[in-house]
Structure formats: C-alpha cells, structure tokens
C-alpha positions in Angstrom: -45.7 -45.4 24.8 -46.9 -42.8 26.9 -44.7 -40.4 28.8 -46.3 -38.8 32.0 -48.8 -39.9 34.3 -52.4 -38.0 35.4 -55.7 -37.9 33.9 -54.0 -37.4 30.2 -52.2 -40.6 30.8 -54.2 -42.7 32.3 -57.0 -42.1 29.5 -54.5 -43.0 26.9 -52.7 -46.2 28.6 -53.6 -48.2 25.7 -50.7 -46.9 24.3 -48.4 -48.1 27.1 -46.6 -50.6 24.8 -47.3 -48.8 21.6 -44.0 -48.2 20.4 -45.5 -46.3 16.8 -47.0 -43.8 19.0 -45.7 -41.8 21.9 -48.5 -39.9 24.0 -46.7 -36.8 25.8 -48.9 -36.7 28.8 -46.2 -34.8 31.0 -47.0 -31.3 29.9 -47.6 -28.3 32.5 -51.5 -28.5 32.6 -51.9 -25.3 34.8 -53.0 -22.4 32.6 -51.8 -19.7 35.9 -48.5 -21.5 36.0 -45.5 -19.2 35.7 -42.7 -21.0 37.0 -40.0 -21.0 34.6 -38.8 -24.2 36.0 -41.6 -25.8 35.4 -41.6 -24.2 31.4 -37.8 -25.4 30.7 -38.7 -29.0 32.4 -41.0 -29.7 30.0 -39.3 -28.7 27.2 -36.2 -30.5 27.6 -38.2 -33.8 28.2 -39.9 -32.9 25.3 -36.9 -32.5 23.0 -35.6 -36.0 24.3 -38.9 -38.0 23.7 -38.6 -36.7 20.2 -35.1 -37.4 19.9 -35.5 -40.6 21.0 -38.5 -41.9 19.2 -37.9 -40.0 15.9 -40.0 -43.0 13.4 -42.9 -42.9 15.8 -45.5 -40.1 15.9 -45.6 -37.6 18.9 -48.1 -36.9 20.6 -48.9 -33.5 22.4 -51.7 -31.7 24.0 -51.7 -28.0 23.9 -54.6 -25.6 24.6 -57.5 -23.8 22.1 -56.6 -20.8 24.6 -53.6 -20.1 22.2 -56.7 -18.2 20.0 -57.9 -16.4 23.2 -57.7 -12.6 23.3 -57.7 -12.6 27.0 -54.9 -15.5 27.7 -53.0 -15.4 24.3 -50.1 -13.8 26.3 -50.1 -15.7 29.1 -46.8 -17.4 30.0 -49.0 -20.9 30.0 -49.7 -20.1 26.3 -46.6 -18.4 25.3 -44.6 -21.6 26.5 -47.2 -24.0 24.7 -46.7 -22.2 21.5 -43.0 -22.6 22.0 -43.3 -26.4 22.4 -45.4 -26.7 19.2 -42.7 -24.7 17.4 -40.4 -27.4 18.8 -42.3 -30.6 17.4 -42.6 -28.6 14.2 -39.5 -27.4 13.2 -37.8 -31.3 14.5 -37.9 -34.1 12.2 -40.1 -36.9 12.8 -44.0 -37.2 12.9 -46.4 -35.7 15.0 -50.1 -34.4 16.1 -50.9 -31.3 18.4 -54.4 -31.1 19.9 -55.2 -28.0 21.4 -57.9 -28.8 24.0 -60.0 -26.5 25.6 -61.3 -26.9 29.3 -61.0 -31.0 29.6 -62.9 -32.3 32.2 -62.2 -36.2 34.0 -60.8 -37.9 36.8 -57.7 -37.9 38.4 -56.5 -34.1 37.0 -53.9 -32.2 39.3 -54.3 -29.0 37.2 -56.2 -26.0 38.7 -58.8 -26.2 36.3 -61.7 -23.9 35.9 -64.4 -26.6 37.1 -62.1 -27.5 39.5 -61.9 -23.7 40.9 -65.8 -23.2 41.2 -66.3 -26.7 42.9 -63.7 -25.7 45.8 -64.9 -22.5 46.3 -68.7 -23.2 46.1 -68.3 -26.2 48.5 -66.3 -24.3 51.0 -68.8 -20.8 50.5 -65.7 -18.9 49.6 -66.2 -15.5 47.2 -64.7 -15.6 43.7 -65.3 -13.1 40.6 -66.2 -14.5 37.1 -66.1 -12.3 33.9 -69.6 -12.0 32.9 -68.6 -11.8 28.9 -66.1 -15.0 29.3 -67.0 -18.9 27.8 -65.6 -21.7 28.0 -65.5 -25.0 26.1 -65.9 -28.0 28.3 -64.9 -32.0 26.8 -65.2 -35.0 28.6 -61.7 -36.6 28.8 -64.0 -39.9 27.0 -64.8 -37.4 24.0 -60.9 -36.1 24.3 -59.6 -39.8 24.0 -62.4 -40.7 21.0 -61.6 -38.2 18.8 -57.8 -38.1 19.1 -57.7 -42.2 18.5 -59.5 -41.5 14.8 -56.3 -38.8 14.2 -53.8 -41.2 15.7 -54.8 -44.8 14.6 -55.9 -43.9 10.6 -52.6 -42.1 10.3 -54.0 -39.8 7.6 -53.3 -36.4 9.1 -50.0 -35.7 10.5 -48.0 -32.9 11.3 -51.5 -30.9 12.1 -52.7 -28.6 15.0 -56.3 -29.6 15.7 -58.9 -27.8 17.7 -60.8 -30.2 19.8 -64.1 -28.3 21.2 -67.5 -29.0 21.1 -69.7 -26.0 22.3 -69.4 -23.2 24.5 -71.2 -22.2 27.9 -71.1 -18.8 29.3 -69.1 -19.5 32.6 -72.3 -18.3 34.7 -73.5 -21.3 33.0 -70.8 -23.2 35.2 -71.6 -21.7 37.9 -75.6 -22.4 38.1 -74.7 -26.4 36.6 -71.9 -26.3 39.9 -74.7 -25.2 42.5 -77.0 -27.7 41.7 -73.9 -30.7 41.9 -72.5 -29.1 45.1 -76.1 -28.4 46.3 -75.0 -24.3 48.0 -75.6 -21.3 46.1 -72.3 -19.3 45.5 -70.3 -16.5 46.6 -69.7 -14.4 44.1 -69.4 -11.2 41.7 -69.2 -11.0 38.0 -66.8 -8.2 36.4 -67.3 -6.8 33.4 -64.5 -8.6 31.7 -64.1 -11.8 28.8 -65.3 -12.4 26.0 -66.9 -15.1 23.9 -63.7 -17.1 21.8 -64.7 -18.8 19.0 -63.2 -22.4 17.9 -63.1 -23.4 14.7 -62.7 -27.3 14.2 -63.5 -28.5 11.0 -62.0 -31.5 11.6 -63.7 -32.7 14.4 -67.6 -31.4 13.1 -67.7 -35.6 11.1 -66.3 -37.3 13.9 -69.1 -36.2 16.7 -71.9 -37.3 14.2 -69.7 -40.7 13.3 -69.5 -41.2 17.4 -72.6 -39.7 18.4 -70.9 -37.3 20.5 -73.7 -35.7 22.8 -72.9 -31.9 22.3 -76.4 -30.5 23.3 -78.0 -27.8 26.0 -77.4 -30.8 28.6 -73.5 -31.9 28.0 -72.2 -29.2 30.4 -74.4 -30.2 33.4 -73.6 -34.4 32.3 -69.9 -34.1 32.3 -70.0 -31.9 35.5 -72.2 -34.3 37.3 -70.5 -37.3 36.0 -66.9 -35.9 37.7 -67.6 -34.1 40.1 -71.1 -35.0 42.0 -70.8 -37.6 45.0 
C-alpha cells in the first residue's frame, strides 16, 4: 500500500494494493520546514501505519542531509532522525532511504531546483554558498534502486544512502540558465562545503541498471523536469 500522495507516491503506485509493502510517502519533504505541527503530524501517522501493518515492511524516505555539517541540526533533519529512531526501535520490518536532492514531477516541496528555477525565471536575486554540492537523482533512478531493496527482501532493517554524484551548486545554476534561457541574479557567499556520500550498496545496482551518472546527468534530469 502506499500512504501519502505527491511525486513520492505517485512513482511508487505499483504498490497501491501491495499489502507486503507499505510505502510512507506522506513525510514533510521541506528541508526549511519548522512547523512543529507539521513534525508531530507525521509522526503520529507514522506510528499508526506501523502499528497497523506490523508483518509488512515499511517503507520510509529520509534525507543523506542527516550527514551534512551544514543541515545536520536543522529541525527538518533533527525530526527525520527522530522518525528513523521510531521505525527502529518498533517491531516489524522496514527500509530507510535517505535521498539526497530528488528531482521529478509533481513535488510540492521547496526544493533546491525548484528555488533556482523560480527565481531565475522571474530575475529575482538569491545567494548560493560557493563551497556547497549537492546530489541530484531522478525520481526514475529513486524508484529503480529502491524496488531491487524492496522486492528481493534480502536487506531489511537498513538505512541506505541513495546518491549518485555531486555538482557544485554553481553547477545548478549555469545547467538552470540554459533551461530557463535568462542569466541569473545572484551572489555567492563564502559558505558550504562539499558532503560526501557513501553508498556502497547502491555502487552494483547503477552498473546492473545502467544508471547514467556522468558529466551530463545534472543538465538531463533538469531539462527533462523542468524545460518547456
């Protein structure tokens, strides 16, 4: 089954009437959230998926940001910690992927690509740390890897990175002003640094699916979201 509804959702609807597997597609998906509202929402619908699926195996999608020395203690990553801690110490089965900056269709999250393709269209100034990367994955490449995990039932009760490569966020911006076709507005602070993701498991499984992780996968996932 899958609980929630949004880009997550909608790339894992195969599981609709999966009743072995619950995909936890509500989460709070904005990194600047702070609303504690929002935090305890989650968690109690959380707690009562698991409590009422406890034979199948849960789900959830948390963030590679947990490993970032800049957002570690965010409240977004604070509170996704806290939900792993919850599918951990519960009984039952389950999978965490922590995903890094996923990119698709249909996300209501203010997103990082998201951010540069408002402001750039509408000319608005924004800063960007000139040390900072980021990881971009196709929400194709998200749902690819995770079915391996899920459907060969070999690895449970695991945290998994899921990342490819990373991209210097000027990188973003220069792939963003060819797609929006205006050069941007903006500054870069001396602030960020480059965050290294480890993810051994998912190194076989890009060769096994031919995952396209070269100089040109920023610039085809933009383009294939975000250009007209």
């Amino acid at each position: 089954m899958v609980v929630g509804s949004g880009m997550m959702a909608q790339a894992f609807s195969s599981y609709a009437e999966n009743l072995r597997t619950v995909i936890f597609a509500s989460g709070v998906s904005n990194s600047l959230e702070r609303d504690p509202h929002a935090f305890s929402r989650e968690r109690n619908l959380l707690a009562a998926v698991r409590n009422a699926n406890p034979e199948a195996l849960l789900v959830y999608f948390s963030t590679c940001s947990i490993e970032d020395a800049d957002r570690r203690n965010t409240p977004y990553v604070k509170h996704k910690l806290a939900m792993e801690s919850l599918l951990a110490n519960a009984p039952g089965k389950w999978l965490v992927f922590r995903l890094p900056l996923v990119i698709g269709r249909g996300h209501r999250g203010a997103t990082f690509a998201q951010f540069l393709y408002r402001k750039i269209s509408e000319g608005k100034s924004f800063e960007i740390w000139a040390n900072a990367t980021r990881y971009p994955l196709d929400i194709d490449d998200v749902l690819r890897v995770a079915q391996e995990f899920i459907e060969n039932r070999q690895i449970v009760n695991q945290r998994i990175n899921v990342a490819l490569r990373s991209y210097p966020v000027s990188e973003f911006v220069r792939v963003m002003e060819r797609i929006v076709g205006k050069k941007a507005n903006y500054v870069q602070v001396e602030r960020g640094a480059h965050q290294e993701i480890v993810c051994p498991e998912v190194i076989p499984l890009a060769e096994k699916f031919h995952l396209d992780y070269t100089d040109g996968y920023l610039e085809r996932v933009l383009r294939k979201y975000f250009a007209a």
